[in-house]
N, C-alpha and C positions, 0 to 999 in steps of 0.2 A: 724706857726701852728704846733701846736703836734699831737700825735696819738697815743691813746695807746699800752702798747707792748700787750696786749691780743686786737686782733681787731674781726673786720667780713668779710668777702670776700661776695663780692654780686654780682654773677655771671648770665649776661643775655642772653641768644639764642636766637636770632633773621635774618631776611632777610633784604640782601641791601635795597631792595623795600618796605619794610614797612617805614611806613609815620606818622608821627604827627605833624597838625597844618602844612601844604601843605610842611614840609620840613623832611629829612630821621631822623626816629625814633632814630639812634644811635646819629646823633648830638643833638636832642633834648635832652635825657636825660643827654649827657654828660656837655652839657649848663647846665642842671637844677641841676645837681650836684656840679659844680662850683658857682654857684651862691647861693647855699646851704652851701660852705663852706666845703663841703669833702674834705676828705686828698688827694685823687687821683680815677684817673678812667682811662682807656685805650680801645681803640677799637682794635681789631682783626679779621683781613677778613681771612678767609680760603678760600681753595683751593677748596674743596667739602665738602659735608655734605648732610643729609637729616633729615627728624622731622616728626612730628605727620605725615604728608601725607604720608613718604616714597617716597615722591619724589626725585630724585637725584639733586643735584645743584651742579655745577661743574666747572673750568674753561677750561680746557680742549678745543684745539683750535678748534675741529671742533666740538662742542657742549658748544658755550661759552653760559652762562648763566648771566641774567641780574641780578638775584636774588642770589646771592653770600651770603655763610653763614657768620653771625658777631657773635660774645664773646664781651660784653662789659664788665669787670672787673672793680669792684668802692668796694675801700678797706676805712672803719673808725671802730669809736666804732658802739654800733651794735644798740644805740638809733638813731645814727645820719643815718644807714641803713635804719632802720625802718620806723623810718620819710621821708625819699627817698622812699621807699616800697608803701605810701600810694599815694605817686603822681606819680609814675612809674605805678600803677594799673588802672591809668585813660586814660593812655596815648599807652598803648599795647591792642593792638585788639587778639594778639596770640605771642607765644614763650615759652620759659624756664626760669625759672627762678630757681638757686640755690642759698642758701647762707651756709659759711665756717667758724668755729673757724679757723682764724690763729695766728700767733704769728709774732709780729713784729720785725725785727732784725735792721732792719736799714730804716730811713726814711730822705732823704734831705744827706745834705754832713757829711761823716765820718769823727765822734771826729778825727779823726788822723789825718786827709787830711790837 
């Protein structure tokens, strides 16, 4: 698979605890991005955070939290985001959603390696 060196970053904020189709929102999308044929996608649990509520979520031992904040990052060209955009929009009840001009430097193993 290639990627071009001008791509998009599509960066999503969401809760452990959000759901779609009875199983956690982050693996749905990132199932639905592979099966799409995206270049890549990553999940990222942080330690705390808060969103639209201003609520705290945290891991912190004596205030563990169930609802742990996720980054889901899914880098392509920016038709093949967009097309993910319209079926990522059915499937989120709430969160953030960013998208990024980046520039791609390396994808898969280095000419050199």
């Amino acid at each position: 698979m290639q990627i071009p060196k001008e791509a998009t970053l599509l960066r999503i904020f969401i809760g452990e605890s959000d759901r779609f189709d009875h199983k956690p929102l982050y693996e749905a999308i990132v199932l639905k991005a592979r099966e799409m044929h995206i270049a890549g996608a990553t999940v990222l649990r942080g330690p705390m955070g808060f969103g639209h509520s201003s609520r705290l979520h945290t891991a912190k031992i004596l205030r563990l939290s169930e609802d742990l904040p996720l980054v889901i990052e899914i880098v392509d060209s920016e038709d093949k985001i967009k097309t993910l955009l319209d079926v990522i929009d059915g499937m989120m009840q709430s969160g953030l959603i960013t998208l990024e001009k980046v520039r791609v430097l390396q994808y898969g193993p280095s000419a050199t390696a």
